[in-house]
ZAVEX-447639 format. One record per residue (C-alpha): residue number from 1; chain; y, x, z; residue in one letter. Coordinates in steps of 0.1 Angstrom, whole numbers. Example, Ala and Ser with C-alpha at 12.3 -4.5 7.8 and 13.67 -1.06 7.14 Angstrom:
BEGIN
- i ch Y X Z aa
- 1 A -45 123 78 A
- 2 A -11 137 71 S
//
This chain:
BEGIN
- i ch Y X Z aa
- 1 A -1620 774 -1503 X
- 2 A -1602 797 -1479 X
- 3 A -1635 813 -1469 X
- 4 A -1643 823 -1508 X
- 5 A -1603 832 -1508 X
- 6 A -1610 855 -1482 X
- 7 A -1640 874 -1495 X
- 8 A -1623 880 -1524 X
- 9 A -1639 857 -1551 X
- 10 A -1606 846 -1562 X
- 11 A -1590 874 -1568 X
- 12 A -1592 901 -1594 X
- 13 A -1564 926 -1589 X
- 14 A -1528 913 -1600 X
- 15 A -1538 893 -1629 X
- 16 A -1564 868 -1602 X
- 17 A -1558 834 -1596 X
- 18 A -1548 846 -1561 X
- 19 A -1533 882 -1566 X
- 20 A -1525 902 -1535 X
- 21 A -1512 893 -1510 X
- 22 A -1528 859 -1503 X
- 23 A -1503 836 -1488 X
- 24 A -1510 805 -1467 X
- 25 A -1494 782 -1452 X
- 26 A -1494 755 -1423 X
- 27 A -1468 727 -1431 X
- 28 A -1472 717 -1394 X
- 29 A -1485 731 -1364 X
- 30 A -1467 705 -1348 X
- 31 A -1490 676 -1363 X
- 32 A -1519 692 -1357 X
- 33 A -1508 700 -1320 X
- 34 A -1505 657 -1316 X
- 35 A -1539 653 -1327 X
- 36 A -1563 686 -1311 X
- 37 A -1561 701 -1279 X
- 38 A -1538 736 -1275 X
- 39 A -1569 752 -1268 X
- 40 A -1587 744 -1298 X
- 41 A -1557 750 -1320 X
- 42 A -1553 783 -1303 X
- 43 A -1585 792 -1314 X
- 44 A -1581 781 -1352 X
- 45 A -1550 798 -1356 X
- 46 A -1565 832 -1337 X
- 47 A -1590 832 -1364 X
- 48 A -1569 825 -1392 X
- 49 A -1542 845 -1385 X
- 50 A -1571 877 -1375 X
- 51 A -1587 873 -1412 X
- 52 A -1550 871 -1429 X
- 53 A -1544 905 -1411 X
- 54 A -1573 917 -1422 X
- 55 A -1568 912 -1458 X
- 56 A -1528 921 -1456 X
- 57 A -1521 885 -1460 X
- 58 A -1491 865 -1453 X
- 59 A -1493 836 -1432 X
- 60 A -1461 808 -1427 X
- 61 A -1467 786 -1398 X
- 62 A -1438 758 -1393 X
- 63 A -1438 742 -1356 X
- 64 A -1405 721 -1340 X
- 65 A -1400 736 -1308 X
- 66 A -1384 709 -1296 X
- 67 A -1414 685 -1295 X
- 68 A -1433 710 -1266 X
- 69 A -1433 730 -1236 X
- 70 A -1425 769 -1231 X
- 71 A -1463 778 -1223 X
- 72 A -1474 760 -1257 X
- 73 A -1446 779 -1279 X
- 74 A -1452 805 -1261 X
- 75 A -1491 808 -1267 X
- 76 A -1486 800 -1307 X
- 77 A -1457 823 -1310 X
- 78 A -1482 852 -1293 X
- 79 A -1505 849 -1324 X
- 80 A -1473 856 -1346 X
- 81 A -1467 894 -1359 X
- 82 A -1432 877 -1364 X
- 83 A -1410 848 -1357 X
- 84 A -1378 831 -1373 X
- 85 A -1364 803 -1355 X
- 86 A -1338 779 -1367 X
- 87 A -1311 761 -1349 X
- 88 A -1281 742 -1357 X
- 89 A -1253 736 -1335 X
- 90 A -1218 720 -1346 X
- 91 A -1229 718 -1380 X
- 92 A -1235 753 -1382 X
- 93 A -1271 773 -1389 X
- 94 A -1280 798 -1372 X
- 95 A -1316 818 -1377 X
- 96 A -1329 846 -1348 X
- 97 A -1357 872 -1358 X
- 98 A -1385 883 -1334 X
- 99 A -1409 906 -1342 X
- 100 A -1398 928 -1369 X
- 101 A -1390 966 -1365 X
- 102 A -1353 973 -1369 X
- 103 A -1340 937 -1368 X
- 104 A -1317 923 -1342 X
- 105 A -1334 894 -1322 X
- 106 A -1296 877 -1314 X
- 107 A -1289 846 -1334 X
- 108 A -1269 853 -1367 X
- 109 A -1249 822 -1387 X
- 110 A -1260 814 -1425 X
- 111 A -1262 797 -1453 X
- 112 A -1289 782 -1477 X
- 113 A -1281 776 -1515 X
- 114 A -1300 771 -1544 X
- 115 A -1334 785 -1522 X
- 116 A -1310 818 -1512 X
- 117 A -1305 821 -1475 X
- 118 A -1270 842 -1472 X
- 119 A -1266 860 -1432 X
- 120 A -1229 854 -1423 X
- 121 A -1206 878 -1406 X
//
């Protein structure tokens, strides 16, 4: 099904079951990282993320950096045009954004409410 996504089967312009952009998600890179090598995930993801670049898609990959090393995050978070990560310490959230052109990459406190994410002073 994502093959025929990507050659364009699906879609017909704005009114296509899939209009532009295409967006795909993995729920968890961190369940498939229990059960394949880093290696061969590495080389599903390069693919995947190469075609959604290709065809100006948008790709969401979730991962817990807490259940792995520095050189795995490190080697997912390379096939990433950009990453948000999420923390929370004393009860409070705090998101940091690598990757994007004219965004600071320091941690910044915030809210989420009703699916709104608010960036606090």
């Amino acid at each position: 099904m994502i093959e025929t996504i990507f050659e364009g089967d699906f879609s017909e312009g704005e009114a296509g079951l899939f209009p532009p952009p295409i967006r795909f998600s993995v729920n968890s890179i961190s369940t498939l990282l229990m059960y394949r090598r880093l290696e061969v995930l590495y080389q599903f993801l390069h693919v995947l993320t190469a075609k959604l670049k290709k065809i100006e898609g948008v790709g969401v990959y979730l991962l817990n950096s807490e259940s792995f090393d520095d050189k795995t995050l490190s080697l997912i978070k390379q096939l990433m045009q950009c990453v948000i990560e999420v923390k929370v310490e004393q009860n409070i959230n705090y998101l940091r954004i690598s990757g994007l052109h004219g965004v600071s990459g320091d941690w910044m406190k915030f809210t989420l409410s009703k699916g709104q994410v608010t960036i606090l002073p």
